[in-house]
DSSP file (Angstrom, degrees, kcal/mol; ACC not computed):
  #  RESIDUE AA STRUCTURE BP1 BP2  ACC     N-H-->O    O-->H-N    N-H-->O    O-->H-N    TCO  KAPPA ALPHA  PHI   PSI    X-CA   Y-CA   Z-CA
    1    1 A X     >        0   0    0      0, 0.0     4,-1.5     0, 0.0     3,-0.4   0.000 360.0 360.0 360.0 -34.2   -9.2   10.4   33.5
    2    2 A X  H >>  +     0   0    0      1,-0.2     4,-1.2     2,-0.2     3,-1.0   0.953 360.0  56.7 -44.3 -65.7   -8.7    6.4   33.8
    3    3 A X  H 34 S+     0   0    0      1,-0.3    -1,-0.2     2,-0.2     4,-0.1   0.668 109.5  43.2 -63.1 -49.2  -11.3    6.2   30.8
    4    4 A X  H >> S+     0   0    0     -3,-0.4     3,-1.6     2,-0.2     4,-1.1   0.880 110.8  57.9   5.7 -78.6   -8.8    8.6   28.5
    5    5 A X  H XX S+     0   0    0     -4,-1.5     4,-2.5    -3,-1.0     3,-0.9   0.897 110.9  41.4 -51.5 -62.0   -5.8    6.5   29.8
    6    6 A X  H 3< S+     0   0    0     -4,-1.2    -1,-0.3     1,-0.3    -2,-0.2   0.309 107.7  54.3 -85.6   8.6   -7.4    3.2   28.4
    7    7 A X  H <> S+     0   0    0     -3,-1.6     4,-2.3     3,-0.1    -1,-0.3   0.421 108.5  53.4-101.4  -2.8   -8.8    4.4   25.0
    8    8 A X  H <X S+     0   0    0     -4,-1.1     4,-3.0    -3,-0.9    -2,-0.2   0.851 112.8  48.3 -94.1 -30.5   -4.9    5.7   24.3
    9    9 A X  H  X S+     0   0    0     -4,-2.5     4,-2.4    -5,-0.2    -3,-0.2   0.888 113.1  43.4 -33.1 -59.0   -4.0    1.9   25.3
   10   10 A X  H  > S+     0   0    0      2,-0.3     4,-1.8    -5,-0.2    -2,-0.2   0.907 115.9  48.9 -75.7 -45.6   -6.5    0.6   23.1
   11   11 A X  H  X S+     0   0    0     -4,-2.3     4,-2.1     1,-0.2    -2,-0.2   0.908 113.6  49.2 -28.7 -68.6   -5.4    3.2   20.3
   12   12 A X  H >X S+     0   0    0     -4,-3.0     4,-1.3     2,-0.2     3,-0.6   0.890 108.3  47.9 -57.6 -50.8   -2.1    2.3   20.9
   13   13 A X  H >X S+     0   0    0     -4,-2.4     3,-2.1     2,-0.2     4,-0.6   0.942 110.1  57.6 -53.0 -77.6   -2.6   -1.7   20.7
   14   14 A X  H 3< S+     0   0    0     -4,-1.8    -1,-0.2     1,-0.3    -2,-0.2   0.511 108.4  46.8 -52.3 -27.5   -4.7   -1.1   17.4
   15   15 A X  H XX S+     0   0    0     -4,-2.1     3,-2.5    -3,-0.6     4,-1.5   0.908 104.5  56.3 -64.3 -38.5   -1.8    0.6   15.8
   16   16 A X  H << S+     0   0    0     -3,-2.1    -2,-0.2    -4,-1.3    -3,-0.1   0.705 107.6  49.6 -81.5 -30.7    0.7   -1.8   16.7
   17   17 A X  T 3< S+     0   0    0     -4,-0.6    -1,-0.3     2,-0.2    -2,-0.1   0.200  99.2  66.5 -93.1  26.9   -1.3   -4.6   15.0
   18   18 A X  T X> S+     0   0    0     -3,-2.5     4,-1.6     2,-0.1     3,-0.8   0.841 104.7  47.5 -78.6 -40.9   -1.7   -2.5   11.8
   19   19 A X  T 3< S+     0   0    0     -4,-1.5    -2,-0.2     1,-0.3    -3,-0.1   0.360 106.0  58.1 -85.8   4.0    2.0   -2.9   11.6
   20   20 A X  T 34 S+     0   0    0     -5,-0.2     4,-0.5     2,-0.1    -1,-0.3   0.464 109.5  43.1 -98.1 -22.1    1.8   -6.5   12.3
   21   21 A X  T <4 S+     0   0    0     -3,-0.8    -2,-0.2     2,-0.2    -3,-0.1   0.704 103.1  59.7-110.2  -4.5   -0.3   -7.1    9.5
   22   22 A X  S  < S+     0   0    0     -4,-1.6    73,-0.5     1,-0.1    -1,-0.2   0.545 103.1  55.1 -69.7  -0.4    1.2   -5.2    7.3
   23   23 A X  S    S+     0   0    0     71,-0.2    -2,-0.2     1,-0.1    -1,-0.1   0.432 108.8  52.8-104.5 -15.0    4.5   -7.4    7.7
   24   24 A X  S    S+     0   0    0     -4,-0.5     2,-0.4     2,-0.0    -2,-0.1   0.100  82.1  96.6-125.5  57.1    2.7  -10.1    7.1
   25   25 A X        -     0   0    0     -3,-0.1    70,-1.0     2,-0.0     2,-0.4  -0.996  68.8-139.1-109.8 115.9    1.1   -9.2    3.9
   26   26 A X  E     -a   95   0A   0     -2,-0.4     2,-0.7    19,-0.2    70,-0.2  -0.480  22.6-161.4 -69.8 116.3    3.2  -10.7    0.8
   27   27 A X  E     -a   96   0A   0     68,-0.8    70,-2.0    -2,-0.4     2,-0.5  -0.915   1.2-159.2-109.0 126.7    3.1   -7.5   -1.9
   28   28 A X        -     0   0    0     16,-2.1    16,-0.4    -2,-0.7     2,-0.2  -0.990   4.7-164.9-105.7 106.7    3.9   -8.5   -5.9
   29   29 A X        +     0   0    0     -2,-0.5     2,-0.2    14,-0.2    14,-0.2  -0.632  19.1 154.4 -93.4 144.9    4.9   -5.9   -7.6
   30   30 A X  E     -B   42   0B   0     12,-0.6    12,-2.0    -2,-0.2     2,-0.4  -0.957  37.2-121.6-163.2 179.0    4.9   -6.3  -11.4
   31   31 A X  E     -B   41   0B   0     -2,-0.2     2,-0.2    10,-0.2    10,-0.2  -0.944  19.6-157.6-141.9 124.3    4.6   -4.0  -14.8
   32   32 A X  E     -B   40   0B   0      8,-0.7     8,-2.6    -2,-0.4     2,-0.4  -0.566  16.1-138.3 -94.6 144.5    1.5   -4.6  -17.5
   33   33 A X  E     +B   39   0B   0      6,-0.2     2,-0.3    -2,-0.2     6,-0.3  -0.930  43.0 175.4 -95.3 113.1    2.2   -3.3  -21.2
   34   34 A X  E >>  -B   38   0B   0      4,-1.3     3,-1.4    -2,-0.4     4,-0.7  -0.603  36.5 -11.2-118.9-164.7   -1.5   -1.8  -21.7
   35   35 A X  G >4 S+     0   0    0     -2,-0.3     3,-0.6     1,-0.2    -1,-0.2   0.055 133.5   2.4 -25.6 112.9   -3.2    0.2  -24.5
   36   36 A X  G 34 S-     0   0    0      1,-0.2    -1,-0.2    -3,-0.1     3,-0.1   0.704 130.7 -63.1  66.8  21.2   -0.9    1.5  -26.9
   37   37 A X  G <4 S+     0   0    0     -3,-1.4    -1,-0.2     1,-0.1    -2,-0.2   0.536  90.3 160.4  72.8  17.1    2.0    0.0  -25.3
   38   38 A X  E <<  -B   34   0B   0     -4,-0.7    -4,-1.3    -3,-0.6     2,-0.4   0.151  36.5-119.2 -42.6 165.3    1.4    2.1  -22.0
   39   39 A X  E     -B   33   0B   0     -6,-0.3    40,-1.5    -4,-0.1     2,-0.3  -0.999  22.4-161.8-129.1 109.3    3.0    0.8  -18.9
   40   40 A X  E     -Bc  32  79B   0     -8,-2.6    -8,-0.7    -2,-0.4    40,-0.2  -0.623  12.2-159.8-111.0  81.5    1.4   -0.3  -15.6
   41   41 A X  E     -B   31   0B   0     38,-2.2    36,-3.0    -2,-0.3     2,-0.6  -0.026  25.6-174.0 -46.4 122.5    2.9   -0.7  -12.1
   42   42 A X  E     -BD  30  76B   0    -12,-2.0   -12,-0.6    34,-0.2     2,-0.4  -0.963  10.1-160.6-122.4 126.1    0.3   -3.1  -10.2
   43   43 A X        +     0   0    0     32,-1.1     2,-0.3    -2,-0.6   -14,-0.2  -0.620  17.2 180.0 -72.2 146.2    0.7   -3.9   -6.6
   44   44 A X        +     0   0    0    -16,-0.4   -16,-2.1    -2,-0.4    30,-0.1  -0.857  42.8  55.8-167.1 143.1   -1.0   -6.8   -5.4
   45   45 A X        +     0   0    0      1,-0.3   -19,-0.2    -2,-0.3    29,-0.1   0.497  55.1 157.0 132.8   3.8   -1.6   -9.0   -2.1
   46   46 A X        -     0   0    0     27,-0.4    -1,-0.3     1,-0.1   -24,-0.1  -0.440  23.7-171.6-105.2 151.1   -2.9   -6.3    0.1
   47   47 A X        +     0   0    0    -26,-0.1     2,-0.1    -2,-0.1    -1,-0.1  -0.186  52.8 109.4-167.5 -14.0   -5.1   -8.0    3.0
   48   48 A X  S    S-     0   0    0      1,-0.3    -2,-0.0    25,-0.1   -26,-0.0  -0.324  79.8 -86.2-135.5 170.7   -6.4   -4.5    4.2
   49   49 A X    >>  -     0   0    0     -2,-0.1     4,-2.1     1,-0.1     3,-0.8  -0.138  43.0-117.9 -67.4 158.4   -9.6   -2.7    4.1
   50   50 A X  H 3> S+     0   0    0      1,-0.3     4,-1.6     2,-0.1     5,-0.2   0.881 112.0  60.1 -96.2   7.4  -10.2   -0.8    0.9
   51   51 A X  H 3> S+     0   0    0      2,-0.2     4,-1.2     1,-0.2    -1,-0.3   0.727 110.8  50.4 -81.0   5.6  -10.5    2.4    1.9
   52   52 A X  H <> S+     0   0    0     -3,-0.8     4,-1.6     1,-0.2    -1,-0.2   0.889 104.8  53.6 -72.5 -44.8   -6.7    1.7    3.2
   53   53 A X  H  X S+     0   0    0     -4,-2.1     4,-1.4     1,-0.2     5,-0.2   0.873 103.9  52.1 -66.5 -23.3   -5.6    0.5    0.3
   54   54 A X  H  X S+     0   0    0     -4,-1.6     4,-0.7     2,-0.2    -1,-0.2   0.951 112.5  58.3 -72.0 -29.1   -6.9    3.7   -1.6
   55   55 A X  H  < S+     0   0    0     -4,-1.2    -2,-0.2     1,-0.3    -1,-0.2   0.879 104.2  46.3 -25.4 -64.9   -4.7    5.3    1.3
   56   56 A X  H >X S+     0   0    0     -4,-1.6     3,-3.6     1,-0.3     4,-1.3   0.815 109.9  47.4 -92.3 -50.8   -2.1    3.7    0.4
   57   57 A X  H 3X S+     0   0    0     -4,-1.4     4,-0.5     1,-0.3    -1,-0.3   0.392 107.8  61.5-104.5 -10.0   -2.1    4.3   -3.7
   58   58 A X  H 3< S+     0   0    0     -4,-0.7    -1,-0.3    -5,-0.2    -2,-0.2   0.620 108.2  42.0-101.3  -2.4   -2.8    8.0   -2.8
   59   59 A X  H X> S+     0   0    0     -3,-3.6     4,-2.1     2,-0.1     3,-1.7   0.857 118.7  44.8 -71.8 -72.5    0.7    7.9   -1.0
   60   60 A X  H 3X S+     0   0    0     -4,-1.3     4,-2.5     1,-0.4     5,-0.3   0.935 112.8  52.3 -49.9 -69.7    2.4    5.8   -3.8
   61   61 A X  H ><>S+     0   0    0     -4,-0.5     3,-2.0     1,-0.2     5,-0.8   0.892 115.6  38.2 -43.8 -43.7    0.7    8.1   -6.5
   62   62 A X  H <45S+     0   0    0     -3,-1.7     3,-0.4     1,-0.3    -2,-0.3   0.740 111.2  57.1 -89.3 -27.5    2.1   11.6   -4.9
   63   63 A X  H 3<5S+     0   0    0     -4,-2.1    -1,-0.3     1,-0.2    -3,-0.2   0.586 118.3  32.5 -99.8  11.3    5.4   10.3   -3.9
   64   64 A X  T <<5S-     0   0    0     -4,-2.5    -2,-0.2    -3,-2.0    -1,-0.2   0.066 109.7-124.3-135.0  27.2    6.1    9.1   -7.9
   65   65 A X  T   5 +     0   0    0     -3,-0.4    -3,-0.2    -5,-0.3    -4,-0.1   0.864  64.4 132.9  47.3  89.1    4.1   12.1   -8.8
   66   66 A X      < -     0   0    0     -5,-0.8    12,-0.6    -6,-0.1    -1,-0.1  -0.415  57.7-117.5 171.3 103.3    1.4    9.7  -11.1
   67   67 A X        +     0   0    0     10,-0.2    11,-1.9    -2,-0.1     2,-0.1   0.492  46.5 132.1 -55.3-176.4   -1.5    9.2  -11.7
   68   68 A X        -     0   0    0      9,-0.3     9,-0.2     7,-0.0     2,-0.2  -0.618  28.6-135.6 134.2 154.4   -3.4    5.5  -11.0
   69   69 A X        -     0   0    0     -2,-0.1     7,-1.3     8,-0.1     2,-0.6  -0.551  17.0-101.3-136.7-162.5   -6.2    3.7   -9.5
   70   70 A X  E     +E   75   0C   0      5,-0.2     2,-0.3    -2,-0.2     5,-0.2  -0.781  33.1 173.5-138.4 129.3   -7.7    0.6   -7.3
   71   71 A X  E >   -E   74   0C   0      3,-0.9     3,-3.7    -2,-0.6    -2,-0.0  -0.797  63.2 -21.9-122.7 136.9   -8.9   -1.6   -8.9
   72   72 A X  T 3  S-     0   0    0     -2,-0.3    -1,-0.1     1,-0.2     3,-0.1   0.789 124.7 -50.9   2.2  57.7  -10.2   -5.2   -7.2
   73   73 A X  T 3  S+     0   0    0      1,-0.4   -27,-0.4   -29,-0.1   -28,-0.2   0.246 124.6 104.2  91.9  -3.1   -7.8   -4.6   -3.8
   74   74 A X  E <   -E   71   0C   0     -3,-3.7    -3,-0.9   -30,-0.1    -1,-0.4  -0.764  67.6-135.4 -94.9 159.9   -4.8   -4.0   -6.3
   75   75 A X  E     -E   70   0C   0     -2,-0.2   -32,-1.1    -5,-0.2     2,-0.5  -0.738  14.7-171.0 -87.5 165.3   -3.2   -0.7   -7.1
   76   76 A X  B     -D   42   0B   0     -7,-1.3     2,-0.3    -2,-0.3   -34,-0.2  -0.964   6.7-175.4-137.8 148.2   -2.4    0.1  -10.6
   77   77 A X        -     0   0    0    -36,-3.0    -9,-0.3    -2,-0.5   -10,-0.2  -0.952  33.9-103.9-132.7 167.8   -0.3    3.3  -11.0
   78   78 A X  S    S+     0   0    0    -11,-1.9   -37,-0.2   -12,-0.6   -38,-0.2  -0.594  84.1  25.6 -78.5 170.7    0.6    4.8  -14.7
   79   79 A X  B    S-c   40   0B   0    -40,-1.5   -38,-2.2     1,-0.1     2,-0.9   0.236  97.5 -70.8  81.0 166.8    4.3    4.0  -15.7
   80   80 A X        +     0   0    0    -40,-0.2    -1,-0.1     1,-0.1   -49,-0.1  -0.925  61.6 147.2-115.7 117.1    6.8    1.6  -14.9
   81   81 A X    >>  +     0   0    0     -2,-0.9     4,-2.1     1,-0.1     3,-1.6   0.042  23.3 125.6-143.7  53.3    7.8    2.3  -11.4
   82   82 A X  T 34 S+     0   0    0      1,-0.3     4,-0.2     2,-0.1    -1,-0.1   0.460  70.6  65.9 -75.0  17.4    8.6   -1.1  -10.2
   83   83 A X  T 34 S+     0   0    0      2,-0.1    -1,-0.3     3,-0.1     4,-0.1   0.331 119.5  23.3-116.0  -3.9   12.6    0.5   -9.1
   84   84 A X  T X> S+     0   0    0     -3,-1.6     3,-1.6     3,-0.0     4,-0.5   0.673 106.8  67.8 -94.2 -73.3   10.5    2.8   -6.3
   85   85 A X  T >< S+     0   0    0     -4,-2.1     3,-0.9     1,-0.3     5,-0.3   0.658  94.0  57.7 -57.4 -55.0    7.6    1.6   -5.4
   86   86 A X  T 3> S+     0   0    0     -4,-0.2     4,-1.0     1,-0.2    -1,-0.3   0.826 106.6  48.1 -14.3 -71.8    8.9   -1.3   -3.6
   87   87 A X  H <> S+     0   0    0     -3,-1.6     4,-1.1     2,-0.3    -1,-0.2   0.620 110.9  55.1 -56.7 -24.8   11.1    0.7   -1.0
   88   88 A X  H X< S+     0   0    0     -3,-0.9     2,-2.7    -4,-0.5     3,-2.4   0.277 114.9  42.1 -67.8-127.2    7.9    3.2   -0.4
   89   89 A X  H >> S+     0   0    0      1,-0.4     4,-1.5     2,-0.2     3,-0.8  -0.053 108.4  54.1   6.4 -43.3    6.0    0.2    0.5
   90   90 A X  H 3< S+     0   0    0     -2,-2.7    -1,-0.4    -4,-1.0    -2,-0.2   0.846 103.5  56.0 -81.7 -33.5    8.6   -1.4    2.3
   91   91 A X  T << S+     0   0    0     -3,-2.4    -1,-0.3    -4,-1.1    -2,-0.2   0.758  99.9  70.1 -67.7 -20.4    8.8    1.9    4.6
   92   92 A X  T <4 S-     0   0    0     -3,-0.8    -2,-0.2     2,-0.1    -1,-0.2   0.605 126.0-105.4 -15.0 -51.5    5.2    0.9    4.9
   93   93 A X  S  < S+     0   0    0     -4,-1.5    -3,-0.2     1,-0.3    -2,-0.1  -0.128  75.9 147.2 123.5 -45.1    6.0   -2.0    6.9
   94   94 A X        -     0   0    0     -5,-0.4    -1,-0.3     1,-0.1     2,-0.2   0.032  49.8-142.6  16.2  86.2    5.3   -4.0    3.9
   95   95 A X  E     -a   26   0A   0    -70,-1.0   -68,-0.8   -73,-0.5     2,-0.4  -0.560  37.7-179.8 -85.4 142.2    7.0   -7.3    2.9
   96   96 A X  E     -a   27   0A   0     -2,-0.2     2,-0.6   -70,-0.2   -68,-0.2  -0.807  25.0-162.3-146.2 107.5    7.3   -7.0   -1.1
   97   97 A X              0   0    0    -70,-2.0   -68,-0.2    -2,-0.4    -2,-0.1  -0.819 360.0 360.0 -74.8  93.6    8.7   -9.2   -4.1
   98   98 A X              0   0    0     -2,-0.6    -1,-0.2   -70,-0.2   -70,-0.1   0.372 360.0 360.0 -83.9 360.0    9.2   -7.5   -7.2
């Protein structure tokens, strides 16, 4: 049982410094005019492995209902949705300057 006891320890310490590095990861939020005058939220600054970061842009997409992708460690989302995206991210744990 001991052996249990000390991988839920260990569990627990490895979450607790996901959320320490996600508060100190600086996030820049910004919006790109692209083909045909299209509009593109990109995140950028992320720190984090990438299958997290696809994690993460596969929250972001579903919770502003939108499509988007990752592209070298940034997300790009369609649309301009720099007046959300911030506050998800920030519920994240996430320090962010738009």
């Amino acid at each position: 049982m001991s052996n249990d006891d000390s991988i839920d320890d260990l569990l627990d310490e490895l979450d607790s410094h996901g959320d320490l590095e996600a508060a100190e990861q600086l996030l820049s939020i910004r919006m790109e005019k692209r083909r045909y005058g299209k509009p593109v939220t990109i995140v950028e600054g992320f720190d984090l492995p990438k299958a997290e970061v696809k994690s993460i842009a596969s929250d972001l997409k579903s919770s502003v209902g939108t499509g988007g992708t990752v592209d070298e460690g940034r997300i790009e989302l369609q649309g301009d949705h720099r007046d959300r995206v911030p506050d998800l991210l920030r519920e994240r744990g996430f320090d962010v300057e738009a």
